[in-house]
C-alpha positions, 0 to 999 in steps of 0.5 A: 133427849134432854131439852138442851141437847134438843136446842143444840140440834135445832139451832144446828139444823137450822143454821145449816138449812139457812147457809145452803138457802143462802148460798145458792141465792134463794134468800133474796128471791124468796123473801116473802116466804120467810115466815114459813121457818119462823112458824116452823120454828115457833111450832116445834119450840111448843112441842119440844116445851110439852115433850122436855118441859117441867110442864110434862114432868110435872104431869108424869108425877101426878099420874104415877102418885 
């Protein structure tokens, strides 16, 4: 999966869990929890860096030579 195709899903996903939460009112109830989806979100930024990034192509091509 390329890395684009993988942002594109993420911010798809994300947006839809943010409408639902919101539509039914939980947004302003549960405003201290709101750093929970930012830290879900800052963790799967770095794996889909290590698994899509030039960081893991470039280690592929060192292990093949």
């Amino acid at each position: 999966m390329k890395k684009g195709t993988f942002d594109l899903i993420f911010i798809a996903v994300s947006t839809g869990i943010l409408l639902l939460i919101s539509s039914y009112g939980y947004l302003e109830k549960y405003m201290a929890f709101s750093l929970i989806p930012i830290l879900i979100a800052y963790f799967l930024g770095q794996f889909s860096e290590r698994k899509f990034g030039t960081h893991a192509k470039s280690k592929e091509d060192r292990t093949e030579s």
